[in-house]
VEXDREN-2710 file (C-alpha; in Angstrom, 1 decimal):
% VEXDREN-2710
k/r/px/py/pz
1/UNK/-30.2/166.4/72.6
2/UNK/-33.4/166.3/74.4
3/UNK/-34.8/169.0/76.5
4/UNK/-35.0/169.5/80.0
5/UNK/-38.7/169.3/81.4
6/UNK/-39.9/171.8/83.5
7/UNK/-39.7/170.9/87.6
8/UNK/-41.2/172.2/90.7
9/UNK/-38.9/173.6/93.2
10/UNK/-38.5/170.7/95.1
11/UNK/-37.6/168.6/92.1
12/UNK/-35.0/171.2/91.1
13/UNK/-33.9/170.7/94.4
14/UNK/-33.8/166.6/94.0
15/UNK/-32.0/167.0/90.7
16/UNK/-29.4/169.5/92.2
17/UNK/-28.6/167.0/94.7
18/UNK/-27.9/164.2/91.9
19/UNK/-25.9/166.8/89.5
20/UNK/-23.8/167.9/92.5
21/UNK/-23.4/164.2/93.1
22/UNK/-22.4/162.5/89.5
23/UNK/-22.3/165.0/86.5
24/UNK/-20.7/168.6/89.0
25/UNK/-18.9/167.0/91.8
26/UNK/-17.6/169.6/94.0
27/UNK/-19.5/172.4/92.4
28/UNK/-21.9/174.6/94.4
29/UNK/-25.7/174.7/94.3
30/UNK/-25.6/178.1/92.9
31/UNK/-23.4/177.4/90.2
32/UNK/-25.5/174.3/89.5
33/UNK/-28.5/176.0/89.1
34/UNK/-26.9/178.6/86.7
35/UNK/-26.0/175.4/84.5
36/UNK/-29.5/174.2/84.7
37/UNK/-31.2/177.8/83.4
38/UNK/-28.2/177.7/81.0
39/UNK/-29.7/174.4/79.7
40/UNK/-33.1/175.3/79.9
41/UNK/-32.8/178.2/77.9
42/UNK/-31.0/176.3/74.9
43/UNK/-33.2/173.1/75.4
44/UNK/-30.2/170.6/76.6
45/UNK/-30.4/167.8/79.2
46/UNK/-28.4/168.6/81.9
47/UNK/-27.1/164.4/82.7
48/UNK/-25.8/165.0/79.4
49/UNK/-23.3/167.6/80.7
50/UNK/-23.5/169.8/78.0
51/UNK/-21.9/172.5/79.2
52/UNK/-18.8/172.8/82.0
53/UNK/-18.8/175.0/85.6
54/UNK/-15.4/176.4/85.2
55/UNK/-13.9/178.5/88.3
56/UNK/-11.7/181.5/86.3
57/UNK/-9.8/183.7/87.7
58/UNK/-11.7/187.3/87.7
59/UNK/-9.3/190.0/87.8
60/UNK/-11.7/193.1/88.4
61/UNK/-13.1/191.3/91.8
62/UNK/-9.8/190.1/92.1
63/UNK/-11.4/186.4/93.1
64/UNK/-12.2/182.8/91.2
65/UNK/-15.8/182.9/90.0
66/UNK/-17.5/180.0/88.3
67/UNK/-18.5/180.5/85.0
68/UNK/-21.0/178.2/82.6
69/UNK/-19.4/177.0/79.3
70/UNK/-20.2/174.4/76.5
71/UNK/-17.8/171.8/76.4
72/UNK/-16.5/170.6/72.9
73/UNK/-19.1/167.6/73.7
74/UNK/-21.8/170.3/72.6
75/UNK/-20.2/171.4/69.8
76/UNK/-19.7/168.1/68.3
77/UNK/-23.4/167.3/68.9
78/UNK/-25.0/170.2/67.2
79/UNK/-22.8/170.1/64.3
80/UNK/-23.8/166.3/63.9
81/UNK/-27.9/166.8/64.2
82/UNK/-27.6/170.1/61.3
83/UNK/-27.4/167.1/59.2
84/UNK/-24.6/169.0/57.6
85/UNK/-21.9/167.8/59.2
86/UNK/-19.3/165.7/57.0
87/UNK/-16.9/164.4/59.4
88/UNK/-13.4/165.5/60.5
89/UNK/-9.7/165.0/59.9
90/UNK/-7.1/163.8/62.5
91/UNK/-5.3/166.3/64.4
92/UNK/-2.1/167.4/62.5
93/UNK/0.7/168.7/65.1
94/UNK/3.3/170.4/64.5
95/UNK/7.0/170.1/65.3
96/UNK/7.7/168.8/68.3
97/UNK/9.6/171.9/70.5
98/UNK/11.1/172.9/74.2
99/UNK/9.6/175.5/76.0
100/UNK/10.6/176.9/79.4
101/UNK/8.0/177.7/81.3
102/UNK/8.3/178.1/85.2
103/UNK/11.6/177.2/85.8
104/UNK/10.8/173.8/83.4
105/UNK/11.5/172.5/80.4
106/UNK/8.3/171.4/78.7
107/UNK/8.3/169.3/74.7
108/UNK/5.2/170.1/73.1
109/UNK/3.7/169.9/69.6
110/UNK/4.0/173.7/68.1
111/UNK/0.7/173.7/66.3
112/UNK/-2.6/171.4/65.8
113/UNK/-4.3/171.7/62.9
114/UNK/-8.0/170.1/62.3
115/UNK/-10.2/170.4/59.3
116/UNK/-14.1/170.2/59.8
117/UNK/-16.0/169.6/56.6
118/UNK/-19.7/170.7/56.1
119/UNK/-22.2/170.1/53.1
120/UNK/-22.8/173.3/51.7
121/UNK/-25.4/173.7/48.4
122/UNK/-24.3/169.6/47.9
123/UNK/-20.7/170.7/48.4
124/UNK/-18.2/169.4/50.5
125/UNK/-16.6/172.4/52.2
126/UNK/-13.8/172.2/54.7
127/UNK/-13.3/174.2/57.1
128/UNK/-9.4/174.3/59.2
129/UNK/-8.2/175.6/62.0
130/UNK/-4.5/175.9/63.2
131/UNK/-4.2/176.5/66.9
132/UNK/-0.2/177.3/68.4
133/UNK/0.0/175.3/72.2
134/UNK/1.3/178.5/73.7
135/UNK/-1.4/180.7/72.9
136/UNK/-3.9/178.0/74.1
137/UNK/-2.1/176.7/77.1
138/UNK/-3.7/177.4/80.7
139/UNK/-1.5/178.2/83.3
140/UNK/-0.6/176.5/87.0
141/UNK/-1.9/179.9/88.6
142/UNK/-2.1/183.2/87.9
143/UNK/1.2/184.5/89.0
144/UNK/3.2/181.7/86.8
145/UNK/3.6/180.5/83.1
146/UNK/3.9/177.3/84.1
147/UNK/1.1/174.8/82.4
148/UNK/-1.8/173.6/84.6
149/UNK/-1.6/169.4/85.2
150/UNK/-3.7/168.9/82.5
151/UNK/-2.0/171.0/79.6
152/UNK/1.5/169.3/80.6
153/UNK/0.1/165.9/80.7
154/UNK/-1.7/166.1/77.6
155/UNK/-0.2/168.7/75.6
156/UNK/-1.8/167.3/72.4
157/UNK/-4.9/166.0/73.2
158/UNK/-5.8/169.6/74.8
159/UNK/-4.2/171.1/72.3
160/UNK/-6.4/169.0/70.0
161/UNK/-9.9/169.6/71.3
162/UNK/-8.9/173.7/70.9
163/UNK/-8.0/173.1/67.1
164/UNK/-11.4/171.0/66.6
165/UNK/-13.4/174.2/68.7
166/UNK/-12.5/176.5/66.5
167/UNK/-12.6/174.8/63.2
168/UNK/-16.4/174.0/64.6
169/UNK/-17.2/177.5/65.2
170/UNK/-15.7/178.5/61.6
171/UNK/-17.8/175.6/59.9
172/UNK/-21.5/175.8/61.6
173/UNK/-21.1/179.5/63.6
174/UNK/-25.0/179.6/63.4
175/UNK/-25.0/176.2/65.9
176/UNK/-22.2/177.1/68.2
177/UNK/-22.0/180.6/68.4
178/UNK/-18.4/182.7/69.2
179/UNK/-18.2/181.7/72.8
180/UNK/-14.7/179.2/73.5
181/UNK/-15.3/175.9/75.3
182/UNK/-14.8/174.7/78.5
183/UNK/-11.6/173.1/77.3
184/UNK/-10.4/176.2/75.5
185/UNK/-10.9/178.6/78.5
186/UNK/-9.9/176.2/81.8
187/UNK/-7.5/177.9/84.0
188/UNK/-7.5/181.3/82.1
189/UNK/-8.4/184.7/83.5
190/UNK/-11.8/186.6/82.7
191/UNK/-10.1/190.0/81.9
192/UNK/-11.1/193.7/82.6
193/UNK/-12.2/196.0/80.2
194/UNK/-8.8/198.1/78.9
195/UNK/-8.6/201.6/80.7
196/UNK/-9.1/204.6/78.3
197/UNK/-6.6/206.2/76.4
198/UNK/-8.9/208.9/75.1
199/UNK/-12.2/210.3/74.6
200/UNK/-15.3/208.4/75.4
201/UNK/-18.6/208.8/73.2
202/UNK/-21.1/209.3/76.7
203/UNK/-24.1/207.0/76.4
204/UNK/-27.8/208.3/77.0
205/UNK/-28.2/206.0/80.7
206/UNK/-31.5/204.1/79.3
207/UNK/-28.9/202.7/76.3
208/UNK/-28.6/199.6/76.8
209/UNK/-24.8/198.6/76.1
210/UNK/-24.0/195.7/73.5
211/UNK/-22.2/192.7/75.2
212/UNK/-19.3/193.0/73.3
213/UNK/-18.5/195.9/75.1
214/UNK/-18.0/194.5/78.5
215/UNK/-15.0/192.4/76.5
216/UNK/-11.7/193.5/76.3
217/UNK/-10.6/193.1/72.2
218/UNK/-14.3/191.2/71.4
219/UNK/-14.3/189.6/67.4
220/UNK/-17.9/189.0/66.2
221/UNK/-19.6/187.7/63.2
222/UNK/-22.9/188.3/60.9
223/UNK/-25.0/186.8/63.8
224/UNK/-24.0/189.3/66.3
225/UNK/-21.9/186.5/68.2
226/UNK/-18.6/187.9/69.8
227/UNK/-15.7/185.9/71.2
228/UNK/-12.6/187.6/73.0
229/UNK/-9.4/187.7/72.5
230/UNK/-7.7/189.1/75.0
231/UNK/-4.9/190.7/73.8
232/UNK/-4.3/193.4/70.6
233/UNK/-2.3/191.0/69.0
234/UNK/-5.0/188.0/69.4
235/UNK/-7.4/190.3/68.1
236/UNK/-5.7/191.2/64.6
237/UNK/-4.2/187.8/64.1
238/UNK/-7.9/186.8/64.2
239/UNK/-9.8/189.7/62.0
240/UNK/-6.5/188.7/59.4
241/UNK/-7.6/185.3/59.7
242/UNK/-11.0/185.5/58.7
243/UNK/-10.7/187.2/55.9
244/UNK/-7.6/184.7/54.9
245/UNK/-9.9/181.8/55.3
246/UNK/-12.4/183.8/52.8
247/UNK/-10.0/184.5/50.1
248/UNK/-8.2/181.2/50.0
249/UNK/-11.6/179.1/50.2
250/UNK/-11.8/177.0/47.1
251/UNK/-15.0/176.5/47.2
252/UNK/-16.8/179.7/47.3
253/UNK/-17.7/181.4/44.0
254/UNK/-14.8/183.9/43.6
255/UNK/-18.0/186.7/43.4
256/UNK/-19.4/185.7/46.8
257/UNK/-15.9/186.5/48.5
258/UNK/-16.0/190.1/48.3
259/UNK/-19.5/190.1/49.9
260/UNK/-18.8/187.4/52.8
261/UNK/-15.7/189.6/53.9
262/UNK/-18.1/193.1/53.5
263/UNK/-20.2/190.9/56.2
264/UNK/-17.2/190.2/58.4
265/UNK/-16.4/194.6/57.9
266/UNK/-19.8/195.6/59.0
267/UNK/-20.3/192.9/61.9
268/UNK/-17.3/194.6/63.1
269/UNK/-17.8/198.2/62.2
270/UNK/-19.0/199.0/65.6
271/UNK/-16.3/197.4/67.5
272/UNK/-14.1/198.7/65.5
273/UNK/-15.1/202.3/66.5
274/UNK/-15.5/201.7/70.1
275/UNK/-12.0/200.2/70.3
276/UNK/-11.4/204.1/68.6
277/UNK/-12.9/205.8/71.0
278/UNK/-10.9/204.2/73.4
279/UNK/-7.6/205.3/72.0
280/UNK/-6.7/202.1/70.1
281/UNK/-6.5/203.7/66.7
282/UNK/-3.3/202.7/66.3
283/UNK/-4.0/199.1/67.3
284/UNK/-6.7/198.4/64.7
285/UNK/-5.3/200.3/61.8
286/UNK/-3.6/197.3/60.2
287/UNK/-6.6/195.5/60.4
288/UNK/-8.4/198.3/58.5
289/UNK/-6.1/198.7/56.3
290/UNK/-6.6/194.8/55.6
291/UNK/-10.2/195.4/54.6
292/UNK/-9.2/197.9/52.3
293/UNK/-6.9/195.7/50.5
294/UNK/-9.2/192.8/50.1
295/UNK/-12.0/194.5/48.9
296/UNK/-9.9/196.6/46.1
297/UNK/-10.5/199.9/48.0
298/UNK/-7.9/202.6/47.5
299/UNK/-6.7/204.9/50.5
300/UNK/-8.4/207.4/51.9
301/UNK/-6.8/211.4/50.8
302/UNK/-7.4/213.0/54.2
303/UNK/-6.2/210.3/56.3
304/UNK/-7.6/210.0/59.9
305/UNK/-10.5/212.2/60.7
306/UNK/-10.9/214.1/64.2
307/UNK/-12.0/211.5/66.2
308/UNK/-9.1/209.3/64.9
309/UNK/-10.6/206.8/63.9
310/UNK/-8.5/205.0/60.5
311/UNK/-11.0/205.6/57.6
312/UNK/-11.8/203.0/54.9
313/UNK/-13.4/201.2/57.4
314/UNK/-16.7/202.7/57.4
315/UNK/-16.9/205.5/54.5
316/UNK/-14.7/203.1/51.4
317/UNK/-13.6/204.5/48.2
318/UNK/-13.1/202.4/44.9
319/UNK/-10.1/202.2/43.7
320/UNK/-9.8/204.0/40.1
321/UNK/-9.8/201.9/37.1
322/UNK/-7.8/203.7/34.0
323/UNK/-10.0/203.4/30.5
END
C-alpha cells in the first residue's frame, strides 16, 4: 500500500474535501483528519480506505464518539505483501438456529469458522478461528439486543469477515496487531474501566500508565499488542484459547510449545496482576490455574499470598518427578 505524501495545509484541506466527499461521506473534518495522521503514521493511502470512522457509543461521556479502525481490507493486504501468506479457507458455519432478540425471531448460523494459512520455516501452518454470531453481533442501539440492519441482513457474511479477523490476527500478529476491525467493532460500546473492588497499587504521577490499562479485561501478546474483551467471561475464553491453539498446533516442535505459551504467561503477567489489584482474583484464577497445568507446574503450598493475587502465575514451581 503506498504511502501518503506529505501536504501543505491547504492541500490537507483539498484532500479533506474529496475524502469527506467519496471515501467518508457524512463524516466530519475532524474525524477525517484523525484518519489521515492514522494513515500517515502507518504509511497507508488514505483513497485506499484503509482504515473505517466508526461512531461507538462511549459510555463514560455518555455520547457517540468516532473512532479510527482498520477494516478487514487492511488486514488482508498486509498479510498478502509479508509474502507469507498462503491463502484461506471458505467460511464454515455452523447450525443454522432461532434467536429472540428484541421482541424477534432471528435464524442465524451459530458459528463461522476460517482457517488462515501462513508459510512458516517452508511450512504450511494454518491458523483457525471459530467465532459464535451472538458474541459478535452489534446491536440496533444501546438499550436493545436487537441486531443492527446490517447483522440481520447479513448474518453470515458479517459473521464471516469477524472469523477471517481473528484467524488474521492469530496467523501474522506482527502485521496486524490486537486491535478488532471496523467490521468486528460497528455498533458496539467503548466500555469504562471496571470500578475497584479492592486495593489499588498508587502510581508515582510522572508513570506513565500502559494502554492496556485504560481497557476494561485487555488480552495482549509478545509484542505488547492488547485487544479487549469486554467482559470476564470473554477474557478467559480467550487466554484458554491461546494456549488451546498452542497445544493442539501440529506443526510446532512439541519442545517449542512450552516456550510459546511461557511467552503468552509473561505478556500477560502484568495484566494479570493489575486485574488483582483491582479485586478480580477470583475472576482470573482459572486462567492461572490454566498456565499451571500446561506448563507441568504443580500448585503452589501456601495458596494466595496477601495481596491475593492466585500464585503460579508469576513465582512457578515444577512439579516433582519420582526416581
Amino acid at each position: 500500500m503506498n504511502q501518503i505524501a506529505p501536504v501543505a495545509p491547504r492541500d490537507e484541506d483539498a484532500l479533506i474535501s474529496v475524502l469527506q466527499s467519496s471515501v467518508y461521506p457524512g463524516a466530519s473534518p475532524d474525524s477525517i483528519r484523525l484518519a489521515l495522521s492514522y494513515c500517515r503514521a502507518a504509511g497507508l493511502d488514505p483513497m485506499l480506505k484503509p482504515v473505517h470512522i466508526v461512531p461507538m457509543w462511549d459510555r463514560n461521556e455518555k455520547r457517540l464518539r468516532d473512532t479510527i479502525m482498520p477494516g478487514i481490507g487492511l488486514y488482508r493486504i498486509q498479510a498478502a505483501r509479508s509474502g507469507a501468506y498462503a491463502g484461506k479457507s471458505e467460511p464454515e458455519f455452523g447450525p443454522i438456529v432461532t434467536l429472540k432478540l428484541g421482541g424477534r425471531e432471528y435464524r442465524v448460523p451459530e458459528w463461522c469458522k476460517v482457517t488462515i494459512r501462513r508459510v512458516v520455516a517452508g511450512h504450511v501452518c494454518e491458523f483457525t478461528a471459530k467465532e459464535w454470531w451472538i458474541e459478535n453481533y452489534a446491536t440496533a442501539g444501546k438499550d436493545t439486543d436487537e441486531p443492527n440492519a446490517m447483522w440481520a441482513k447479513r448474518a453470515r457474511g458479517q459473521l464471516a469477515k469477524c472469523a477471517e479477523a481473528q484467524a488474521l490476527r492469530m496467523a501474522f500478529p506482527e502485521l496486524v496487531g490486537a486491535q478488532p476491525t471496523a467490521e468486528e467493532m460497528e455498533g458496539k460500546d467503548l466500555a469504562p474501566l471496571p470500578p475497584a473492588r479492592g486495593p489499588v497499587v498508587e502510581h508515582e504521577a510522572q508513570q506513565r500508565q500502559p494502554e492496556w490499562q485504560a481497557m476494561q479485561w485487555p488480552v495482549c501478546d509478545r509484542n505488547g499488542r492488547c485487544r479487549e474483551m469486554g467482559d470476564p467471561d470473554a477474557w478467559e475464553a480467550e487466554m484458554l484459547r491461546r494456549i488451546e491453539v498452542i497445544q493442539t498446533n501440529r506443526s510446532l516442535d512439541p519442545a517449542m510449545k512450552p516456550v510459546l505459551i511461557r511467552q503468552v504467561r509473561d505478556a500477560n503477567r502484568a495484566v494479570v496482576e493489575w486485574l488483582c489489584e483491582r479485586g478480580y482474583a477470583a475472576q482470573v484464577e482459572g486462567v492461572v490455574a490454566a498456565f499451571r497445568a500446561a506448563l507441568g507446574e504443580a500448585e503452589p503450598v501456601n495458596g494466595a499470598g496477601d495481596d491475593g493475587i492466585p500464585p503460579g502465575l508469576f513465582q512457578t514451581t515444577p512439579k516433582e518427578v519420582s526416581a
